[in-house]
C-alpha positions in Angstrom: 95.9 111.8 105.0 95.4 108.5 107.1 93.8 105.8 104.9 90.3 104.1 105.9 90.6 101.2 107.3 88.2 98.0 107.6 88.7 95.9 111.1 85.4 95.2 112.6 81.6 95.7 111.6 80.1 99.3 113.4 76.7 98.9 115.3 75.0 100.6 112.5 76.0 98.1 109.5 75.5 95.1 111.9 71.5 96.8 112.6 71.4 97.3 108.7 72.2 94.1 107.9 70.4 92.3 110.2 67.2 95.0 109.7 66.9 92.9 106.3 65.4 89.8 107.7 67.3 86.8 105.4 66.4 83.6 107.1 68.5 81.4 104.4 71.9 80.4 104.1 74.3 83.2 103.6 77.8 83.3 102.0 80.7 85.9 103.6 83.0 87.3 100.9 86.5 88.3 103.0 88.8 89.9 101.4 91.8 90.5 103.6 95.2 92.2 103.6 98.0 91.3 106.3 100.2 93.7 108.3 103.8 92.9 107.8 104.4 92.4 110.8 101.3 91.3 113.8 100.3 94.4 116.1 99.7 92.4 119.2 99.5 95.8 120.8 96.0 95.7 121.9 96.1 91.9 122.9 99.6 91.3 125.0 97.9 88.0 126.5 98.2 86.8 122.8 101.2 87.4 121.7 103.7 84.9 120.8 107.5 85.7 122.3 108.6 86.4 119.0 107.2 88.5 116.4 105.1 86.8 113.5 103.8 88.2 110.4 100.3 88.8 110.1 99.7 86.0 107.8 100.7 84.0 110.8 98.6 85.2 113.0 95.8 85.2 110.9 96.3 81.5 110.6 96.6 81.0 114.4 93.3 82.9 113.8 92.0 80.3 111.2 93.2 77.5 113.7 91.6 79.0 116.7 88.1 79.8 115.0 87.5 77.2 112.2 86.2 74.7 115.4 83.8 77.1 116.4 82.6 77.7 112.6 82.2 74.3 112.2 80.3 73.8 115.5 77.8 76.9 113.9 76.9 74.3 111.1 79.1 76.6 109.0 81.3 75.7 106.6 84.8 77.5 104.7 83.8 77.0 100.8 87.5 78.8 100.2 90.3 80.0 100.7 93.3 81.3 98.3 95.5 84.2 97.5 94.8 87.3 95.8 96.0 90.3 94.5 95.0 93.6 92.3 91.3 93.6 90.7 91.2 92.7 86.9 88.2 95.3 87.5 88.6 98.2 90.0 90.7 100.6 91.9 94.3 99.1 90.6 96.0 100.7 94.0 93.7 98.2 95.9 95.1 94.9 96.9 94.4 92.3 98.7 96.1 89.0 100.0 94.1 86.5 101.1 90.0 85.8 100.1 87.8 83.7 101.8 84.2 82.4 101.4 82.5 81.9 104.5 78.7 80.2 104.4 76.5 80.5 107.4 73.0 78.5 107.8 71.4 82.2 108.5 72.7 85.3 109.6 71.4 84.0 113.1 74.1 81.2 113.0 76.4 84.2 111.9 75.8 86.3 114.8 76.1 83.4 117.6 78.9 82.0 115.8 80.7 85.6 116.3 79.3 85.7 119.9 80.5 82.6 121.2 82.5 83.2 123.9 85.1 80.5 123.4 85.4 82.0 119.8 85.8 86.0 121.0 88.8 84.5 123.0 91.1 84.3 119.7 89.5 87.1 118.2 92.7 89.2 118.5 94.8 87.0 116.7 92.6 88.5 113.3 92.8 91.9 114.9 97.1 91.8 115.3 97.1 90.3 111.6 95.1 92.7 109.7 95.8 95.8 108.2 92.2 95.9 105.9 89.4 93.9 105.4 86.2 93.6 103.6 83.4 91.6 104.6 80.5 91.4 102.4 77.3 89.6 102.8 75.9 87.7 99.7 72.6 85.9 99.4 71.5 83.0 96.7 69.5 84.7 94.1 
């Protein structure tokens, strides 16, 4: 059996998320896990000559989209390594973690419609195997 995998947000989480109506700042947790190798296989236009890992990529990825972020008012709070869960599933692992905050999930959503942004989009596609994005909200 095929694991689940985690790439891109479906139309029905995006409606559910955006169904809440948060106007405030909003923080996005990534957790991420890199292919071995980058699967430029759906974006040839992208890919370098030589192979790369998907770490790589995703930091042509970072390079390519933290202009745009920045331009959305947005701002990287971190960025680090990671690994297993001191509490969960101990067969989950992850690589990299980011925290992402946004003005408002408006910002969000034309920050990941800009079209100069969507242009390096497949650099994150070639470089991950899994992902998680989760929303969070000051409380």
């Amino acid at each position: 059996m095929t694991k689940q995998t985690y790439l891109e947000v479906t139309q029905e989480a995006g409606a559910a998320f955006f169904s809440k109506g948060i106007t405030g700042p909003i923080v996005m947790l990534n957790l991420l896990k890199f292919n071995e190798t980058a699967d430029y296989s759906g974006y040839p236009d992208l890919a370098p000559a030589e192979p790369i890992s998907g770490r790589e990529a995703y930091e042509r990825y970072m390079a390519h989209s933290t202009p745009h972020l920045e331009a959305a008012g947005s701002e990287i709070l971190f960025s680090g390594g990671a690994d297993r869960f001191l509490i969960g599933p101990q067969d989950e692992t992850w690589d990299s973690v980011l925290l992402i905050k946004h003005a408002s999930p408006l910002e969000f959503l034309a920050f990941a419609e800009n079209e100069a942004y969507l242009v390096g989009l497949g650099h994150r596609i070639a470089a991950l195997a899994d992902s998680r994005l989760l929303p969070i909200i000051e409380s």
